[in-house]
Structure formats: structure tokens, C-alpha cells
N, C-alpha and C positions, 0 to 999 in steps of 0.2 A: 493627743487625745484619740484613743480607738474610734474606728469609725463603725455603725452595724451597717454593714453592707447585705449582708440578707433582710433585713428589718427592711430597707429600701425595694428589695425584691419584693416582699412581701406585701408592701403598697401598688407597687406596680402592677403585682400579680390580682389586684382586688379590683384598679381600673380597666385591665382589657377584659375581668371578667361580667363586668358593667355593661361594658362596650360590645359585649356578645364572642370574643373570644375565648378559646379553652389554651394557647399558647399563643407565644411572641416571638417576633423576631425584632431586635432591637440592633439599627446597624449603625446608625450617628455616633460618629466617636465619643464625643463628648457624654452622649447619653449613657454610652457603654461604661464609661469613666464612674461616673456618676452611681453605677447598682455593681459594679461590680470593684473597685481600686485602681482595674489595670490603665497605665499610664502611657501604654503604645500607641500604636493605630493598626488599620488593616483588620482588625477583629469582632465577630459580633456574636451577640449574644441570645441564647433561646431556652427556650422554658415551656412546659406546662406544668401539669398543677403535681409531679413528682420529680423531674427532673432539670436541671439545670446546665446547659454547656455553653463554653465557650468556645467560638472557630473561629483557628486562626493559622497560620503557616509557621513551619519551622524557624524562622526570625527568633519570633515570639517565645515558643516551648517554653523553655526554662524562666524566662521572665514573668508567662502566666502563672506558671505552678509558685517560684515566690510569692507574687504579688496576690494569686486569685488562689489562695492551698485549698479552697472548700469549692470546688468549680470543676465539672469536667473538660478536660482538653480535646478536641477532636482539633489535629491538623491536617495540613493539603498539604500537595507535592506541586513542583513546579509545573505539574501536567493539566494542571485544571485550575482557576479562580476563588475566587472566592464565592462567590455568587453560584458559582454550579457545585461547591464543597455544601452552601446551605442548603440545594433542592435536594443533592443526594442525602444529606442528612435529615431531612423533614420529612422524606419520602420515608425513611426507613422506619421511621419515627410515627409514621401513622397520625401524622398530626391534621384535623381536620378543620380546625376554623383560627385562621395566624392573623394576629394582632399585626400590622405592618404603619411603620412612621410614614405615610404614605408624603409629610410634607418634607421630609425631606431625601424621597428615593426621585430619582428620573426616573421617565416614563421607562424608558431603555432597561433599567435594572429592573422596573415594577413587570415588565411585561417577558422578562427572559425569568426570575422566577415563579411566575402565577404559570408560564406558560410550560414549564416542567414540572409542577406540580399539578393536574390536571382534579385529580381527589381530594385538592384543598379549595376552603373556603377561603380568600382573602377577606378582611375586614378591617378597613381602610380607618386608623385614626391620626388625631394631631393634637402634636402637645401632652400626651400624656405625661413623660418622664419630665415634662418642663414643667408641667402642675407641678410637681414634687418637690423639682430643683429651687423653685420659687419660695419655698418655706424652708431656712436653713436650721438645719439642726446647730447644737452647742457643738462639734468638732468643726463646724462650718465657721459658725462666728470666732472662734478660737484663731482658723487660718487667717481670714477676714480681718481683723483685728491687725492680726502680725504682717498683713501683707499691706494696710494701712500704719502701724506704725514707721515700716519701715520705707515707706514712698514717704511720712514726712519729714525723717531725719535724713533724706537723701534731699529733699526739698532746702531744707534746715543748710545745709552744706553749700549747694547753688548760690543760696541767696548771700551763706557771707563770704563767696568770692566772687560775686557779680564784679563786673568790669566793661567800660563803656565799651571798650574794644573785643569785646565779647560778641559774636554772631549767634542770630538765633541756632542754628543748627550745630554750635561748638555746646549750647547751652545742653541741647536734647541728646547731643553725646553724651553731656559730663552728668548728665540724669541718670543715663542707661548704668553708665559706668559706675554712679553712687550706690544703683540700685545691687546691682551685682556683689559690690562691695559689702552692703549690709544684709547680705542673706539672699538678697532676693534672685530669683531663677532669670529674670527680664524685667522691661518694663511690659505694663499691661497692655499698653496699646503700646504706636509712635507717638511720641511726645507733642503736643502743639505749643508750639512758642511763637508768641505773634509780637512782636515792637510795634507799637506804634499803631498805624494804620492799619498794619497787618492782623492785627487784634480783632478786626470786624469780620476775620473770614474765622466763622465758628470751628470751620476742621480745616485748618491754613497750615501748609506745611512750611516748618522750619527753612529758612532763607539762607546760605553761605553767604550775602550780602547787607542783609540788613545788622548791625550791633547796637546792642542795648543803648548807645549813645546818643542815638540816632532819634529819640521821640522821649518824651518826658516818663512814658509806663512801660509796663510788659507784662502778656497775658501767658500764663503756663498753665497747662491745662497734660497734667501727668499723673500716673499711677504704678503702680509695684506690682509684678506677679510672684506669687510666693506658695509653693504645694499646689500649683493647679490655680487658685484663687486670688481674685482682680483688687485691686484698690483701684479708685476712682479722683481726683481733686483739681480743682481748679482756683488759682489765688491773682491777684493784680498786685505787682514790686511798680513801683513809683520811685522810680530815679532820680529826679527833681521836685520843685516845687511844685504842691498840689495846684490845679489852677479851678478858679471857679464850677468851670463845665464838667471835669473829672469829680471834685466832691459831688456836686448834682447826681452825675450818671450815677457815681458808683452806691449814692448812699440810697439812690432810689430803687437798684437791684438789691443790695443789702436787705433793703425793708421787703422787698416781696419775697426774699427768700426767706427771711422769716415769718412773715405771713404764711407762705405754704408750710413750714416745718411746723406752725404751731398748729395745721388741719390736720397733722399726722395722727392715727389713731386705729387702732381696728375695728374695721366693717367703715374706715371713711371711702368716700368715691374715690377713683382715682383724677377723673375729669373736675371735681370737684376743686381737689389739693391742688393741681393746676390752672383752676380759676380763679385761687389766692392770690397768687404770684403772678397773674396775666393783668387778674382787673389795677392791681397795685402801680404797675408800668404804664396800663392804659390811662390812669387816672393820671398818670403823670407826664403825659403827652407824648408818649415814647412805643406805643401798643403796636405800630406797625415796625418795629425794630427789635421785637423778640420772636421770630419766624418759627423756632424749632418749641420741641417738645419741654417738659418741666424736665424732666426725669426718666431715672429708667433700673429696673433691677440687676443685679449684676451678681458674680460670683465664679463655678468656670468659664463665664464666657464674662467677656466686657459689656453687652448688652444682653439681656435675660427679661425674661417675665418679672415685674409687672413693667408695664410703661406707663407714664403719668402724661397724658397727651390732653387739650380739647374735647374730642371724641371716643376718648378709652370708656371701656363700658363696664371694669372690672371694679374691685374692690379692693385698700389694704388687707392685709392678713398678720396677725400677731407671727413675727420671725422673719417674716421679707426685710431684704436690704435693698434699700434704692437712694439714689443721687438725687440731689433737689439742685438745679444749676440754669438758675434764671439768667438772661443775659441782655443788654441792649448792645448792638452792633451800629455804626455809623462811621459809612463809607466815608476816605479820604482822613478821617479823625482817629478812629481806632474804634472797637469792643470792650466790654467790661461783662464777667460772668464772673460768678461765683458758686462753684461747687463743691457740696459738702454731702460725705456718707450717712444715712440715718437709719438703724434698726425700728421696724416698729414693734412695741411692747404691749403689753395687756394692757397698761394704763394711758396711754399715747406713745411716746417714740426716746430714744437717745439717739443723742450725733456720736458719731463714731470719730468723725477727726474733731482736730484740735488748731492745725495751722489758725495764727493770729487772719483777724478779717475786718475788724475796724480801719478804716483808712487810711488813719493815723499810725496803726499798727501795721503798714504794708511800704511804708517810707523805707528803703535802705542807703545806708553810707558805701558807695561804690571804692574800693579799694583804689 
């Protein structure tokens, strides 16, 4: 699906003129990605209200002009930076009040351009191009989609060759490798596979030591990168017999995470939807064993605008995609989280994944 990547300019162009700027300097790769296609690095982006370029070094050239054909190129030579390629070009450019992502320049970078441009205004903002990124358009959900389908048919594969003599970190290989396999560019993050005990460490890296044999469940907690764009999921495979304390845990996270997907809505709070799925686990004696946040938005990045925390102060938005991935953790026993993709919609929300999550449904016959 075409992407309007001037359509995104043209938003952008509407917030720093809000914010009191007449041009930008956009240099976060990712944000560059984001308004213009290009899929390099090392390049940034500038505008006022007639012209538009892109600076970048010979690398690049020919890559921008494919990728970026409606964009002017200005390059550097190996004689000078990037950073002294933008003040000579801003300078010449007459540009007098520069939007700058001021949260994500060093002091170092903020203060070697403001300080060769002495006839500009700086005008220090944050988060502007993340507003934007936060509300995905239909070629977004499109990618999103596909970068979820395909983390679960690479999940789908795992599960029916699981093996007790399996190590967590053969498992987060053979993920990387399914992913690759079915389209995908990577996975979206490192994979988290926890056996056992290991399970309580929420971001616990894969073990050459531990194997699925080794503890009755197993926590995976993996996604797909696919065009730029993240899939998110997390599911519990039960090796053995369910035992008492595993249905408890698992069916009382289950319940608060639908709890919070059913707060889903546009104009709901964010802290709100996270106090679904908090009071659910508190109520069930477990409130000091869910430490981390609900949720979080995602798309080119693994973590993005909105987050669902406690103390977030924001709102859903009809087209944000975020994770709902409540978890109880208990050292020496193991973890249980469950997370799953949700678009919000004009009339409340759809799941975007589909992996089985009844507990009964998470039993597998190990090869």
C-alpha cells in the first residue's frame, strides 16, 4: 500500500508552526524514516514552508533519489560532518526560527549548531513527529498486520518442535531463523525465553543452560520486524501437567487482561486502562508482583507513544496500536504474562493477534 509521505510532512509542517517555528530540522533517524521513506541513517531532514531537503553524504545519493524521488538532495564530502553540512545549509537558507528535536540532540550537537548559526532562532521542541507516529495510518496497519502475522506462524513452528532438550537460547535462535524464513527482516527485539524460574525476570535473557525440560512452563515473549514495523507477543507453552498454582496465576492475568482490553476505547485514559488490569491482580493477592507498566505503543520502534503506566496522563486515540501485557512474576517459581496487539477503533478496540491463550489451549505434546 502507497505511503503519503508529503501528507506526513504536511502535519508536521502544521506542528512547529504551532510551536512558533517557520522551518525544521528533523535529525532522529527514525523520525526521518517516518516523513520521508528513506530507510538509511546518517541523514536529516529540513523544511520551511517552500522547500524541502534532504542531507546526507555520498553513501546515500542514489539510495535517496530511489527511495525519496520528490526530496532535494544536498550531500557532504568526506571534509566536513554532518552537523557542519546542516549549519552551512541553514545558513544559506536564511532560515530564521528551526524547530529542533531538542529530546533527542546532545548538548554537544545542540550547541555546535546554534552556535554557527548565530541569525537563528532555535526553538526547542519534543515529541512532535512521535505525536504523529502514535496514530497509524491504513499502510501502517497493513505492515503491522503482516509483521504480526508472521511472528505467529513463526511462533506456530517453535511450539510443534518444542523439545525438552531444547535451551532457552536454541529456542530464541530458532525464532530469529522462523522469522527470517517467513518474510520477516528480524525479530523485533531479542527474544525473551524464560523456563521455569527464569520466567519472573520480565526482560530475562535466554540461557545456553536452562532446557524446556527443566520446569513444567515456558515464557516467550517475541515479535517480527517486517518493512520497518514491530510486532509485539507474549504466550506461556506448559510442558506438563497444569498444577494448581499455574491455573491460579495464569487465569488471574488472563482475567486482567481482559479487563484492560475491554477499557479500550477512544478518548479512554491511559492510567485508567491500566488500572483494569492492576486492581484485577491486586484483588487477587498478587498487586505487588506486577512491577512494570500495562502497555505500550509500538510500530518503527518496539516502544513508541502511548504508554499505559499508573501515572501516564495521556489518552487512547482512534488508530494507536498498543500491547496490553499484564504479568505476575514470582521469584524462585517462575512468571506468567500475557501479551497481545490491540488497535483502537472509533467504536472501542480489535486484537490484532490471534495465538491460542486459554491455558488449556497452551498445553503442548513435546516431540
Amino acid at each position: 500500500m502507497p505511503v503519503n509521505y508529503a501528507k506526513r510532512r504536511r502535519s508536521f509542517r502544521k506542528l512547529c508552526k504551532a510551536a512558533g517555528a517557520d522551518s525544521a530540522l528533523v535529525t532522529n533517524e527514525t523520525n526521518v524514516r517516518y516523513l520521508t521513506g528513506f530507510t538509511g541513517d546518517s541523514s536529516f531532514l529540513w523544511f520551511d514552508d517552500k522547500r524541502e531537503w534532504l542531507l546526507t553524504d555520498s553513501r546515500y545519493t542514489v539510495q535517496l533519489s530511489q527511495e525519496c524521488p520528490d526530496l532535494e538532495l544536498i550531500s557532504r564530502d568526506s571534509k566536513i560532518n554532518i552537523w557542519q553540512l546542516a549549519a552551512r545549509t541553514l545558513g544559506k537558507a536564511g532560515t530564521k526560527k528551526l524547530a529542533l528535536e531538542t529530546h533527542h540532540l546532545t548538548k554537544q550537537n545542540y550547541d555546535q549548531l546554534v552556535d554557527a548559526l548565530p541569525q537563528v532562532t532555535p526553538v526547542p521542541t519534543s515529541g512532535l513527529v512521535e505525536q504523529l507516529r502514535a496514530i497509524k495510518d491504513k499502510s501502517e496497519l497493513a505492515t503491522i498486520k503482516k509483521a504480526i502475522a508472521i511472528a505467529e506462524r513463526s511462533f506456530a513452528v517453535i511450539r510443534s518442535q518444542l523439545t525438552e532438550q531444547q535451551t532457552e537460547i536454541q529456542i530464541a535462535h530458532n525464532l530469529e531463523h522462523q522469522i527470517r524464513a517467513f518474510g520477516g527482516s528480524r525479530c523485533a527485539f531479542d527474544p525473551i525465553v524464560g523456563v521455569g524460574k527464569n520466567g519472573a525476570l520480565p526482560h530475562g535473557r535466554p540461557s545456553a543452560d536452562s532446557r524446556i525440560g527443566d520446569a513444567p512452563f515456558v515464557l516467550i515473549d517475541w515479535g517480527a520486524q517486517y518493512d520497518g514495523y514491530a510486532s509485539d507477543l507474549t504466550r506461556i507453552l506448559v510442558t506438563a501437567r497444569i498444577s494448581p498454582k499455574l491455573r491460579k496465576v495464569y487465569n488471574l492475568v488472563l482475567q486482567a487482561q481482559l479487563a484492560a482490553i475491554g477499557q479500550i476505547r477512544d478518548g479512554a485514559k491511559l492510567a485508567d486502562v491500566d488500572r483494569a488490569a492492576r486492581k484485577t491482580i491486586e484483588d487477587g493477592g498478587f498487586g505487588k508482583r506486577f512491577g512494570h507498566g500495562l502497555g505500550h505503543g509500538f510500530g518503527l520502534q518496539i516502544h513508541e507513544s502511548p504508554f499505559l503506566t499508573p501515572t501516564a496522563t495521556g489518552v487512547l486515540k482512534t488508530g494507536m496500536v498498543i500491547t496490553i501485557e499484564p504479568g505476575i512474576y514470582l521469584p524462585t517459581w517462575g512468571g506468567v504474562r500475557i501479551e497481545d496487539d490491540v488497535l483502537v477503533t472509533e467504536d472501542g478496540f480489535e486484537v490484532l493477534t490471534s495465538a491460542p491463550k486459554e491455558i488449556d489451549q497452551c498445553v503442548v505434546s513435546m516431540c
